[in-house]
C-alpha positions in Angstrom: -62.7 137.1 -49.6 -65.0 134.7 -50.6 -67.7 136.9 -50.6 -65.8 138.9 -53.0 -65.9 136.2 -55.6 -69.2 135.2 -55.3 -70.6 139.0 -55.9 -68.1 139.5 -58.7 -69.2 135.6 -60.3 -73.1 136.9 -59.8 -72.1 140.6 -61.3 -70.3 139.0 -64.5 -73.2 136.5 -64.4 -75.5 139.4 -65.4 -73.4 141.1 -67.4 -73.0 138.2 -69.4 -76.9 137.9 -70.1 -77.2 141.7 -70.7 -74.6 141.4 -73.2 -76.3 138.0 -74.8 -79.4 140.1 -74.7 -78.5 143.3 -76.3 -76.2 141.5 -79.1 -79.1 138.9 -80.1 -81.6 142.5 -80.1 -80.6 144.5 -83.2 -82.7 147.7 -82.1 -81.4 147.7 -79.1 -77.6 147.2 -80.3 -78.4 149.7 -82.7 -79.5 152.3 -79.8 -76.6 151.3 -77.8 -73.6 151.4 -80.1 -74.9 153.2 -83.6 -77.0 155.7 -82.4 -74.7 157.9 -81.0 -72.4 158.6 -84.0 -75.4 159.0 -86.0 -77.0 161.4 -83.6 -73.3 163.0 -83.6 -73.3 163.7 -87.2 -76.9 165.1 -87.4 -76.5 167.7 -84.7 -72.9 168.2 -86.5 -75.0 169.5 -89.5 -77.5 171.8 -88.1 -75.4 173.4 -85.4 -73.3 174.7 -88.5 -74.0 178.1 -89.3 -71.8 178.9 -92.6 -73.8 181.4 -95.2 -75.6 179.4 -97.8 -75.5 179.7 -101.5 -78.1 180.8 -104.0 -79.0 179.8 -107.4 -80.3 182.7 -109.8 -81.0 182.6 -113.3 -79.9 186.0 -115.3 -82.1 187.4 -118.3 -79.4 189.4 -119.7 -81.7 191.9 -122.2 -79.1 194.2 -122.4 -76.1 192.2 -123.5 -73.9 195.0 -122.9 -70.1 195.5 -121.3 -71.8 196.4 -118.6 -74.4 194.2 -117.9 -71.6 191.3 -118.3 -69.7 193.4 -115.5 -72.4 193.4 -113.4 -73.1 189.4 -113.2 -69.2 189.0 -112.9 -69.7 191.2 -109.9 -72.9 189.0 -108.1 -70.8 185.9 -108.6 -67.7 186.7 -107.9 -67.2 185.7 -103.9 -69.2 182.2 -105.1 -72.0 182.7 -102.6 -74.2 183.3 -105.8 -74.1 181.3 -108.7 -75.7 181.7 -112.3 -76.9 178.2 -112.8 -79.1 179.3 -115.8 -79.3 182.1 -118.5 -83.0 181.8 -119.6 -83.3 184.0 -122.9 -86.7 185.2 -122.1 -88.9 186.0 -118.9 -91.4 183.4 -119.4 -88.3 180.8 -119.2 -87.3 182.2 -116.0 -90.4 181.9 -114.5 -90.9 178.2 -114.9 -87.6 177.9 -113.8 -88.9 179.5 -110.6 -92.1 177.6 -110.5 -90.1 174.3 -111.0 -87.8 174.9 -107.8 -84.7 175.2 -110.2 -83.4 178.9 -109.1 -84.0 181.1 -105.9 -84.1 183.9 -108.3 -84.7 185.3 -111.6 -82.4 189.0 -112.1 -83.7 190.3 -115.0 -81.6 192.9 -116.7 -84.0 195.0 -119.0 -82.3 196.6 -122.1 -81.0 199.9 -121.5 -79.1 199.0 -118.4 -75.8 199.8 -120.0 -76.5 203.1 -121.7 -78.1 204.2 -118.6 -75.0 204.0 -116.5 -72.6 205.1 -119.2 -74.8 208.2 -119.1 -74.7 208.5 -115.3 -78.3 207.8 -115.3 -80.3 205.7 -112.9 -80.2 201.5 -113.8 -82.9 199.4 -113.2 -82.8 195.5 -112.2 -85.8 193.3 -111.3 -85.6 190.1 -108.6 -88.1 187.8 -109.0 -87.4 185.9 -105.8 -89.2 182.0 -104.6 -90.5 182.7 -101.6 -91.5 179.4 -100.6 -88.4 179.1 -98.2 -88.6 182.6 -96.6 -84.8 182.2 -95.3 -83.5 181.0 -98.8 -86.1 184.3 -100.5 -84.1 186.8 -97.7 -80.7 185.8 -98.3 -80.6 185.9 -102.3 -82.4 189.2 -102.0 -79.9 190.5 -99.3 -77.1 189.2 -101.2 -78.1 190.9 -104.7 -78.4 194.5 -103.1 -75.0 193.9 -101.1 -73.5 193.2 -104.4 -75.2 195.8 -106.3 -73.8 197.9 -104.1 -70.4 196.9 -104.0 -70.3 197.2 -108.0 -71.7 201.0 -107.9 -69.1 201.9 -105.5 -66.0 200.7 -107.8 -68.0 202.4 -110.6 -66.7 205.0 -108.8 -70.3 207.1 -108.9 -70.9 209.2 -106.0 -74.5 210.2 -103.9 -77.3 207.4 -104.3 -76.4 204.0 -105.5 -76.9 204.2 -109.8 -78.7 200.6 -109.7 -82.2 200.4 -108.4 -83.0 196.6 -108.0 -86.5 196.2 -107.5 -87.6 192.9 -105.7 -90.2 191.3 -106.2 -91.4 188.0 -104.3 -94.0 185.2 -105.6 -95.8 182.4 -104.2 -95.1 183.9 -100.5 -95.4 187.6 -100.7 -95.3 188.6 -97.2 -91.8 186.2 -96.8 -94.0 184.9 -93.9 -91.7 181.9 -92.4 -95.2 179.9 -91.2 -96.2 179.9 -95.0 -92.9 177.8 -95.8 -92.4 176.0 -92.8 -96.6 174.7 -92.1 -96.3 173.2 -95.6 -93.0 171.6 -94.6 -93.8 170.5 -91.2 -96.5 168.1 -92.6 -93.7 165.7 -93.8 -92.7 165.5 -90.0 -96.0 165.4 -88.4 -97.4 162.8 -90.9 -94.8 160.4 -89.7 -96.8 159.9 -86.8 -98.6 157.5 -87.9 -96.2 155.6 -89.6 -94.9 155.0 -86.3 -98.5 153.8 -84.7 -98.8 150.8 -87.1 -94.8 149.9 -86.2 -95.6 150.3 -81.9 -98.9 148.3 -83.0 -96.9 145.5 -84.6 -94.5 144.9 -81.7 -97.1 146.0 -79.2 -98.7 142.6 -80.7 -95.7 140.9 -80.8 -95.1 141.9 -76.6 -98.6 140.5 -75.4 -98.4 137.7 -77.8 -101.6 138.6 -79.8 -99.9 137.5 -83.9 -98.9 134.0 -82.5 -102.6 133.6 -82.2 -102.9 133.6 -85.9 -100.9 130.9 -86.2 -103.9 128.7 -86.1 -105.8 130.5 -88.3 -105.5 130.3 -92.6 -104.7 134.8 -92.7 -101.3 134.5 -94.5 -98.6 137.1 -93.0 -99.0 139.3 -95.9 -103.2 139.7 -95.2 -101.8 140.7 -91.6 -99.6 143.4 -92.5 -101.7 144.7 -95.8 -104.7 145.0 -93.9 -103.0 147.3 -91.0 -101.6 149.2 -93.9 -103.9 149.9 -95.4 -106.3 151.2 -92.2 -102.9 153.1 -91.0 -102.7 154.5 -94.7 -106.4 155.7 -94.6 -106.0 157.2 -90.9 -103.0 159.3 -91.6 -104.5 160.4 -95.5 -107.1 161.5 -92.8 -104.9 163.2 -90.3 -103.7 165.2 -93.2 -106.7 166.6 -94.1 -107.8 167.6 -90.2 -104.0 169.0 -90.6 -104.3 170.9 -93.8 -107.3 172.6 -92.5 -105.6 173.6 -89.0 -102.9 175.2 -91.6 -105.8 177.0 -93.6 -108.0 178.1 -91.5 -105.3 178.9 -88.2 -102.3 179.8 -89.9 -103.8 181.3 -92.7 -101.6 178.9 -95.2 -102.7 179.4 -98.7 -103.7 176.4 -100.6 -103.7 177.0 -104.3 -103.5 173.4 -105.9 -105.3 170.6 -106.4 -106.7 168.5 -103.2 -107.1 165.1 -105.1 -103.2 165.0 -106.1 -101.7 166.5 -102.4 -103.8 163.5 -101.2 -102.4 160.9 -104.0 -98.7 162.4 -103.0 -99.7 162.0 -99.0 -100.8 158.7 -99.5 -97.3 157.9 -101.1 -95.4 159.1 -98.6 -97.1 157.4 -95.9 -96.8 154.4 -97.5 -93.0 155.0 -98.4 -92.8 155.6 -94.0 -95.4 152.7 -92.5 -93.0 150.7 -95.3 -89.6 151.7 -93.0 -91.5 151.2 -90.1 -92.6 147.7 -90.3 -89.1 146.5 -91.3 -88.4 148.3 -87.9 -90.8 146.7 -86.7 -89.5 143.4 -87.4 -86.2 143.7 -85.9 -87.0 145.8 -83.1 -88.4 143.5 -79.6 -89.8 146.5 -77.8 -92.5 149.4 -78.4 -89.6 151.6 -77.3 -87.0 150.5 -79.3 -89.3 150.4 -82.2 -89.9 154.5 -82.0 -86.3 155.7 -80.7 -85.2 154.2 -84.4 -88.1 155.5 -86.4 -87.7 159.3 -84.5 -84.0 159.1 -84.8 -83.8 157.7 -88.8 -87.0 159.7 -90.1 -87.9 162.5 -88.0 -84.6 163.8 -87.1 -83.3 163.3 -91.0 -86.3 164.9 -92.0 -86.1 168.0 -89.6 -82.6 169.0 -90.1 -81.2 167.4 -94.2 -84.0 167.1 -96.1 -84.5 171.5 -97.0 -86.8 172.2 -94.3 -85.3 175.3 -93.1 -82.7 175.4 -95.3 -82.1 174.1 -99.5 -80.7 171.1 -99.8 -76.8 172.0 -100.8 -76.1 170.0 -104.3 -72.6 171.2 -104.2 -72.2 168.7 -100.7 -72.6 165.4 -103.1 -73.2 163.1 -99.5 -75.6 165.2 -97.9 -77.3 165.3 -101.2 -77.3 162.3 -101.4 -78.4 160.8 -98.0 -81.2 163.9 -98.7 -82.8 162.2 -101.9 -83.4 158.4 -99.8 -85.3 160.6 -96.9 -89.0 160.8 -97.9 -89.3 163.9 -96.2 -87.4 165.4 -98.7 -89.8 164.7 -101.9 -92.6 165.1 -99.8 -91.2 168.8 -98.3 -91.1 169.8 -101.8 -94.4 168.5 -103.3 -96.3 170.2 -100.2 -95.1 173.3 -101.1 -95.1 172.9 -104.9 -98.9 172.1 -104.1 -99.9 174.2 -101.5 -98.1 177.6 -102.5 -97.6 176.9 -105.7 -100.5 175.5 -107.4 -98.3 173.7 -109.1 -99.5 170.4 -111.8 -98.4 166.9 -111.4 -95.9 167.2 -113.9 -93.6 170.0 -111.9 -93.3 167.0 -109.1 -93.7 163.8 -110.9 -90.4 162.6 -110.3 -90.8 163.1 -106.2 -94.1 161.2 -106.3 -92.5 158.4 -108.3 -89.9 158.4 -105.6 -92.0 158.2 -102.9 -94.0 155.2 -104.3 -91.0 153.5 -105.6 -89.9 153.7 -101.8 -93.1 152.5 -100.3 -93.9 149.6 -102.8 -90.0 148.2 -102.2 -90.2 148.9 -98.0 -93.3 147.5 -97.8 -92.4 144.3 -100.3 -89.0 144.1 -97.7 -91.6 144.0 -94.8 -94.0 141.2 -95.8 -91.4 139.0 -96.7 -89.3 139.4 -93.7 -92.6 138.9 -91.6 -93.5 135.9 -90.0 -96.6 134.9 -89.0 -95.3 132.2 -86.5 -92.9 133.4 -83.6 -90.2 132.0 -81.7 
């Protein structure tokens, strides 16, 4: 039996020093015990398939009974909701151009009288197609409920309402044209992650406690690889971009200068997360299990990538507006197929540089040039 004892003192031996080893390793106590229910909660979320809402601004022209009735009718199940009532069509349309609505129904005058006289309506979507899925379900969800209303009218043969769709900014509804400009936030976190792995790659062979005998303060050290991993990735973007233009056929119809002003932000806002990372994490691999699973995975499924960020959910909003996927998702496309100034996004870039000049603060002064 002794033999027994021995084994099990060696076993609990080891266990002991894997448990010292993994408590006194954040990353890695992260991975272990945290990751999990985080990894839980995010697949929770996109493996939920309930119908969306949509948010669509009315120009009532007609100001009728019946046009009244009709917008009761769109908004009664809740899916739909009339978030604004723009009194003219140019309001409507910056509305649209500012991200604000998925639609603008415009009720011209006349609708009224022409049903009263058993006459044919006419309604006009304007419809943002910059998220093709979110563009497809507020159209398919106005003609269902047009519908519905002209049957309780009671009015036999063809439907009485013609709504006439029309979609900006991504005619064709192509899903590549929303989801290229979108998929830049993800890809561009590459190389927020390289100057993290570089860090503890450094910190593994030993290379930074060489600069202990030299005068570079920690702050030179970690400014410096920002700023080549900043210049890299603005590059990246570019090669990127022109993949997107020139293979994908992705229009472009802003300016270059402030997409690469906004990209530059946001990879600063990500090297910023990474290096704190960085500084807790004693591995390369640790290091980009944490970035992938608190930037990527955030950024691919909550931060309106495939689908609008839900306002009415005030949590996931929430956790939505610290991502910097999510300002960057929407300046890319406000850019890119919108054309859009720096004013319709100025908020999102101030975000996004707010976020990098506080990470990256965070990061120099938990650095320390001397290890151990």
């Amino acid at each position: 039996m002794r033999w027994f004892f021995n084994a099990l003192r060696r076993t609990w031996s080891i266990a002991k020093k894997e448990f010292v080893h993994i408590w006194m390793d954040p990353g890695a106590l992260f991975l272990v015990v945290a990751a999990p229910a985080v990894l839980l909660t995010l697949l929770a979320y996109i493996f939920t398939f309930d119908a969306g809402d949509s948010d669509i601004a009315v120009v009532d022209m007609d100001q009728t009974p019946q046009s009244s009735e009709y917008v009761r009718w769109l908004t009664a199940d809740g899916h739909i909701t009339v978030t604004a009532s723009p009194r003219s069509y140019d309001e409507a349309v910056r509305l649209l151009e500012n991200g604000r609505v998925n639609s603008a129904l415009v009720i011209p005058p006349g609708f009224g009288a022409a049903l009263s006289g058993g006459g044919l309506a006419y309604v006009h979507n304007i419809v943002d197609g910059v998220d093709a899925g979110a563009a497809r379900q507020v159209m398919g969800a106005v003609e269902t409920r047009t519908h519905l209303f002209a049957a309780e009218m009671g009015v036999g043969g063809a439907p009485p309402i013609d709504v006439r769709a029309r979609v900006w900014f991504n005619e064709n509804l192509s899903s590549q044209h929303s989801m290229v400009p979108g998929l830049m936030a993800l890809v561009l976190i590459l190389p927020g992650m390289a100057v993290a792995l570089g860090v503890t790659r450094e910190k593994e062979t030993g290379t930074l406690e060489q600069l202990v005998t030299t005068p570079v303060l920690g702050s030179d050290v970690l400014l410096g690889k920002i700023f080549v991993y900043v210049s890299l990735g603005v590059l990246s973007a570019l090669i990127a971009l022109g993949v997107s233009r020139l293979w994908f056929g992705v229009p472009f119809r802003g300016s270059l200068l402030l997409y690469i002003l906004a990209t530059a932000a946001y990879l600063l806002a990500c090297m910023g997360f990474s290096l704190i990372v960085a500084h807790f994490a004693r591995s390369q691999q640790t290091a980009m299990v944490i970035i992938l699973l608190m930037l990527f995975m955030p950024g691919f499924l909550m931060s309106g990538l495939s689908d609008p960020v839900d306002p009415s959910n005030f949590g996931s909003w929430l956790f939505a507006q610290f991502l910097p996927t999510t300002h960057y998702i929407y300046i890319s496309r406000a850019i890119a197929l919108k054309g859009l100034p720096i004013t319709a996004y100025l908020f999102d870039y101030g975000v996004l540089l707010v976020m990098g000049i506080l990470s990256v603060a965070v990061a120099v002064t938990l650095f320390e040039k001397k290890l151990g």
